[in-house]
C-alpha positions as CSV (number, residue, x, y, z in Angstrom):
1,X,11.8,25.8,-11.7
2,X,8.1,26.7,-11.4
3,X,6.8,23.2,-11.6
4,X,9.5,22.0,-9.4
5,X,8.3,24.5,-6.6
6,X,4.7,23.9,-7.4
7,X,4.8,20.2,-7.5
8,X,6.9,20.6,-4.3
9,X,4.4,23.1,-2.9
10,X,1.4,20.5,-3.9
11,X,3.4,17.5,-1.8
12,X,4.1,19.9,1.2
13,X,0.4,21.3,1.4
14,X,-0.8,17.6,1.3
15,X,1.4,16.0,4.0
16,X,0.1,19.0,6.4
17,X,-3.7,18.6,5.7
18,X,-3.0,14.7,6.5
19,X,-1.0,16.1,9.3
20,X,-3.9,18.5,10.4
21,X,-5.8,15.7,11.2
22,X,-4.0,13.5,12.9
23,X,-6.7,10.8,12.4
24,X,-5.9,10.9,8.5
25,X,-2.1,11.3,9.0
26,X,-2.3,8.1,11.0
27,X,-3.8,6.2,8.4
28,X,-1.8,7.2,5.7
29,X,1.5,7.2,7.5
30,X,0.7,4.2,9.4
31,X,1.5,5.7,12.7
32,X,-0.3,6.4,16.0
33,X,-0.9,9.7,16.9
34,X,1.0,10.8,19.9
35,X,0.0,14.4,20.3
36,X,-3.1,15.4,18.2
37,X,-2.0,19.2,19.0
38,X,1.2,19.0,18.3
39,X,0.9,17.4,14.9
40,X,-2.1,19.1,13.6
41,X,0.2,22.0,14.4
42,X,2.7,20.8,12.3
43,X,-0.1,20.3,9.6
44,X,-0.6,24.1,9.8
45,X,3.1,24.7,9.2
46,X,3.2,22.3,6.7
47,X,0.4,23.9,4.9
48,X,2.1,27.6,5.2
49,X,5.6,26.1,3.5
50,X,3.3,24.0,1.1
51,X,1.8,27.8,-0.1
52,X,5.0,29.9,0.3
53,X,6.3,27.3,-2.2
54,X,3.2,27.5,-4.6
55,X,3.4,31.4,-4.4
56,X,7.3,31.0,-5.3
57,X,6.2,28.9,-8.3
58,X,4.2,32.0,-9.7
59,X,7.1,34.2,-10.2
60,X,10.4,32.3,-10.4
61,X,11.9,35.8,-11.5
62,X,11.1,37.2,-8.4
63,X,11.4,34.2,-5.9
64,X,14.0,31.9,-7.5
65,X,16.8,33.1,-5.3
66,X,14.8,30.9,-2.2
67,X,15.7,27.6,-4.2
68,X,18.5,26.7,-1.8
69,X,16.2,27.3,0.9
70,X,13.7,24.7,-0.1
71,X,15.8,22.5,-0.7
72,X,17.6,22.5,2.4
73,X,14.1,22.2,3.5
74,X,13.7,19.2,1.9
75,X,16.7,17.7,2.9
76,X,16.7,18.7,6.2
77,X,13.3,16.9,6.6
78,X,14.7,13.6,5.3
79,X,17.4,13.5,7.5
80,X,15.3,13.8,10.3
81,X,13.0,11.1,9.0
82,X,16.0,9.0,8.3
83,X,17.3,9.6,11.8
84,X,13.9,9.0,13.2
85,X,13.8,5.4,11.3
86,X,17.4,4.6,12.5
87,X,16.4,4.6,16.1
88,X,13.2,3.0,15.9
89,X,10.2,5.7,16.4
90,X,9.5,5.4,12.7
91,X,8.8,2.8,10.3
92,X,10.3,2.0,6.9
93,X,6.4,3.1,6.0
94,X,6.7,6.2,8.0
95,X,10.0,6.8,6.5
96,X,11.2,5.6,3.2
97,X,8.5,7.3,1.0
98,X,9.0,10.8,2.3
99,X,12.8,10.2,2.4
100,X,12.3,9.6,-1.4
101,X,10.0,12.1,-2.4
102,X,12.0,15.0,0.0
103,X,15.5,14.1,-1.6
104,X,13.9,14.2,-5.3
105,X,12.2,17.4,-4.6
106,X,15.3,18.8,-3.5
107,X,17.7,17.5,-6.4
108,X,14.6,18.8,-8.7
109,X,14.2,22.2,-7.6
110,X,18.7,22.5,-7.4
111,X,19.1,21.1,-11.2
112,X,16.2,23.6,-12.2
113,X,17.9,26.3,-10.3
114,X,21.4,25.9,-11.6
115,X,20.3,25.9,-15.2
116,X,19.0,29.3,-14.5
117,X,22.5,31.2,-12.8
């Protein structure tokens, strides 16, 4: 389970440096910023979960027993994309990559979890 969470971690703490400068989230996620604030604040969220998930990684002993709440984490943040992409504020680029990358991050960190019960 430790490379799921750290490989999770490493995705999260990307996404909210992108996100911490709205100028480079733009460009990657192909969306215009809105709020520079209020997304470079979700950067610094994203960066906190990004290294509470990297810390979990280090001690899977210790921390393990917060799998189910990265993953509903991860899924939690794909429905919202998915939600956001039905009714138009996203794009399929905004959308379908992180959809993809969330649910796999989730299903990875539940089948390494299981195997460990």
């Amino acid at each position: 389970m430790g490379t799921a969470l750290r490989a999770g971690g490493i995705y999260v703490l990307l996404v909210g440096i992108l996100l911490l400068f709205p100028a480079w989230g733009a460009a990657v996620f192909g969306r215009p910023v809105m709020d520079a604030a209020t997304e470079s604040g979700w950067g610094a969220a994203l960066i906190s979960i990004g290294l509470i998930l990297i810390v979990a990684a280090t001690d899977v002993t210790k921390y393990g027993g917060l799998a189910w709440v990265f993953v509903v984490g991860f899924l939690l943040s794909a429905v919202d994309l998915i939600y956001f992409w039905i009714t138009g504020a996203y794009t399929a680029r905004t959308a379908l990559v992180p959809v993809v990358l969330n649910v796999a991050f989730a299903a990875w960190i539940w089948s390494k979890r299981s195997k460990m019960d």
